[in-house]
C-alpha positions as CSV (number, residue, x, y, z in Angstrom):
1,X,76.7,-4.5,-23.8
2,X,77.9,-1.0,-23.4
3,X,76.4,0.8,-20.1
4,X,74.5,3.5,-22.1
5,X,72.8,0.3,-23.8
6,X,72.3,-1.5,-20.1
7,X,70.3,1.7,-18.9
8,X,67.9,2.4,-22.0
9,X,66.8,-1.3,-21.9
10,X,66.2,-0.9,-18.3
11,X,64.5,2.0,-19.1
12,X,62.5,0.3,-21.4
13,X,61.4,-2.3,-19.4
14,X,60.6,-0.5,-16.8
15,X,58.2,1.9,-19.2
16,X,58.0,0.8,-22.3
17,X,54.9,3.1,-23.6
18,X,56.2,6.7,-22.1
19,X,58.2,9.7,-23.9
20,X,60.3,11.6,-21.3
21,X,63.5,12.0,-22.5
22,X,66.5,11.1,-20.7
23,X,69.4,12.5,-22.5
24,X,72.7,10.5,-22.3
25,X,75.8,11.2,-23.7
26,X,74.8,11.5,-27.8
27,X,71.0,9.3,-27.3
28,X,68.1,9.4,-25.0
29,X,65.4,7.1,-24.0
30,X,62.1,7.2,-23.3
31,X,60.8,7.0,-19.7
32,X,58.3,8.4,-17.4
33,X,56.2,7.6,-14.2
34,X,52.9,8.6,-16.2
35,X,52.9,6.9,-19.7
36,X,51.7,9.5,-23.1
37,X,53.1,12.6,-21.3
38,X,55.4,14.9,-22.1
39,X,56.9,15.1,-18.4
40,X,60.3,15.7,-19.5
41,X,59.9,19.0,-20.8
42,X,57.3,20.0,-17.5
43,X,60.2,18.3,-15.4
44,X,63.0,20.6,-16.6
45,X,61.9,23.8,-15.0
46,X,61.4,21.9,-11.7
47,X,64.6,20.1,-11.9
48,X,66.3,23.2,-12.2
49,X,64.6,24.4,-9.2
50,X,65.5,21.7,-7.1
51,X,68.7,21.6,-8.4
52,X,69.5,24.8,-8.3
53,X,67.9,25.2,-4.8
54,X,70.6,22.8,-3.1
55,X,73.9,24.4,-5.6
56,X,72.8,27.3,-4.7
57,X,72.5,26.5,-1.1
58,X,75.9,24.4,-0.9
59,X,77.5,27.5,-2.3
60,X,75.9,30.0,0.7
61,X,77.5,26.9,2.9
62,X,81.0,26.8,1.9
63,X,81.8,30.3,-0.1
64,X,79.4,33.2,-0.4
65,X,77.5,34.1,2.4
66,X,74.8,35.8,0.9
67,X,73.5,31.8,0.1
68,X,73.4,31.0,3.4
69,X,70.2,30.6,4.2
70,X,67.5,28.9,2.6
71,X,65.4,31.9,0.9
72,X,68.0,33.6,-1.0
73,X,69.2,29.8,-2.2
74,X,65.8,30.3,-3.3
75,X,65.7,33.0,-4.8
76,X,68.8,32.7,-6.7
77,X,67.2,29.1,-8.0
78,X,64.3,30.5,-9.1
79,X,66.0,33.0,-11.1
80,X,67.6,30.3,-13.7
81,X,64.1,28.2,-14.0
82,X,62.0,31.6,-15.0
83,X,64.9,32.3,-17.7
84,X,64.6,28.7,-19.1
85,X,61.2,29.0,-19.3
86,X,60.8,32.2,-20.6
87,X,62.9,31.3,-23.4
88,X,60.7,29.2,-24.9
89,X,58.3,32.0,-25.2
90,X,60.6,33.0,-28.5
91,X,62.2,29.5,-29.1
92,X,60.7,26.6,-31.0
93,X,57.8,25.7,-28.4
94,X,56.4,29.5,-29.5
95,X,53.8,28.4,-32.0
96,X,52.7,26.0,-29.5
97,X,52.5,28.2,-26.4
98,X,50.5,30.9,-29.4
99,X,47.7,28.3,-29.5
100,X,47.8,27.5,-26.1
101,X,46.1,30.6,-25.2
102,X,42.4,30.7,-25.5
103,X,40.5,32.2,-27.8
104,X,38.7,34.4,-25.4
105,X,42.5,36.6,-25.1
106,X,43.3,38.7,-28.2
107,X,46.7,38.6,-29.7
108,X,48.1,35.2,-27.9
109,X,51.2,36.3,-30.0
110,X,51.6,39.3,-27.9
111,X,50.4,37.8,-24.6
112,X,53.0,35.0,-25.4
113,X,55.4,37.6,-25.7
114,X,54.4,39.9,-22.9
115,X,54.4,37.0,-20.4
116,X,58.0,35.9,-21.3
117,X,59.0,39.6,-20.6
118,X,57.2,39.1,-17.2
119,X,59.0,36.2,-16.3
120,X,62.3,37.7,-17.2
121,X,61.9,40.6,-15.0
122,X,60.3,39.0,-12.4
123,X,62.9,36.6,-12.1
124,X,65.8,39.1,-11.9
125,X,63.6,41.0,-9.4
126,X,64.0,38.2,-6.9
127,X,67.7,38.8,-6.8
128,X,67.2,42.5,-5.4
129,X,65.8,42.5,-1.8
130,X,64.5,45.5,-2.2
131,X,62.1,44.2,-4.7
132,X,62.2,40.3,-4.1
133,X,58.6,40.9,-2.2
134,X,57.3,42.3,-4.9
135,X,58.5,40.3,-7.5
136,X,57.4,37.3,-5.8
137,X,53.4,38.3,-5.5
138,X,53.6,39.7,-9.2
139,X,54.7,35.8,-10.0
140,X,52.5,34.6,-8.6
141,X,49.9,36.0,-9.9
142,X,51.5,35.5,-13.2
143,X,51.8,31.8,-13.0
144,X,48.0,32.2,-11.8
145,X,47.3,33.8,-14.7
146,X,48.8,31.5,-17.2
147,X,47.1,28.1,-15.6
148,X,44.1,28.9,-18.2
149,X,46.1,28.2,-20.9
150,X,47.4,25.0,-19.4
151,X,43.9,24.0,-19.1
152,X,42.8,25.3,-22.4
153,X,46.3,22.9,-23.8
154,X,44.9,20.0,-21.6
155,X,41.4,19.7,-22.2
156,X,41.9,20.5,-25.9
157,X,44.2,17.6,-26.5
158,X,46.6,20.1,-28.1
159,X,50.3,19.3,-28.6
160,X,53.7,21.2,-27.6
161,X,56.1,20.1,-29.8
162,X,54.4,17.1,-31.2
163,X,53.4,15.8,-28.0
164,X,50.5,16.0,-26.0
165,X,50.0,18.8,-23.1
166,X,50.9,18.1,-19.7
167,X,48.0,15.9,-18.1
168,X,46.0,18.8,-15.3
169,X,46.2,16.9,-12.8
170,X,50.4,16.7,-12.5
171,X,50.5,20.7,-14.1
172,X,48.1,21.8,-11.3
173,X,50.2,20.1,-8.9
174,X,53.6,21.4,-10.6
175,X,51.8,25.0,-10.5
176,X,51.1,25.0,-6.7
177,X,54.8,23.7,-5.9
178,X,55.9,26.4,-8.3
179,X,53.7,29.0,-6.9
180,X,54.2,28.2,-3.3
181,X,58.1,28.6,-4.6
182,X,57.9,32.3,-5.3
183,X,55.4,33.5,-2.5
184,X,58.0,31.8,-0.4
185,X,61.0,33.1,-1.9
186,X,59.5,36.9,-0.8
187,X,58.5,36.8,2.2
């Protein structure tokens, strides 16, 4: 048995009736602390905060010394995660995040499109001291802002890419972490 093979029937014993992807080397397998969820996809952005959090960091330690301390580490990680996820506001996931909005907002199409701006700039705007205090609050309030729509996508049982929205309870918690992130990262 190849390794690759070893680890997605571990996988699938572990959690048989769950869909985050694990992507090895050509395959993936499906795994997940909460079964039905698409965690993967919510995962990604935090992974690449926490990740990026401790490159960023190491890099401050040993070669620039700009990093070396933990908000701009911060900063600079938080930069990458609002670029990923802003790209999904013109990528595949578009339609989805469209009909996440509710009905109460007109033209989702441009608020999808508007709030993928948002994160763009206020991403790079945590690079600038100048402006990282500002940029922070107006995230905040951003990621504030867009929770309805996660609740909207929850208690609607719609779908992002052909699987069902993040349970509230783990997006709420995701949101506070990611929240707490930005005000932290200005101040």
């Amino acid at each position: 048995m190849a390794p690759q093979e070893g680890f997605e029937r571990a996988a699938k014993t572990l959690a048989p009736q769950t869909d985050v992807i694990i992507c090895l080397p050509g395959r993936g397998s499906r795994f997940s602390i909460i079964p039905g969820t698409p965690v993967g996809a919510l995962m990604i952005p935090f992974a690449i905060l926490i990740i990026g959090f401790f490159v960023f960091r190491a890099i401050g330690l040993f070669f620039v010394p700009a990093f070396d301390s933990w908000q701009p580490a911060l900063r600079a990680a938080l930069v990458p995660m609002f670029l990923v996820t802003a790209s999904a506001h013109w990528g595949k996931r578009r339609p989805d995040l469209i009909r996440m909005v509710p009905p109460i907002f007109p033209r989702p199409d441009v608020l999808v499109t508007l709030t993928g701006i948002a994160e763009i700039i206020g991403g790079l705007g945590l690079l600038l001291p100048a402006t990282a205090s500002a940029a922070s609050i107006g995230l905040a309030l951003l990621l504030g802002g867009l929770f309805p729509a996660n609740v909207y996508a929850a208690r609607r049982g719609l779908t992002i890419r052909g699987r069902p929205a993040t349970p509230l309870l783990l997006r709420t918690a995701l949101q506070v972490v990611f929240i707490g992130a930005v005000l932290a990262a200005g101040w």
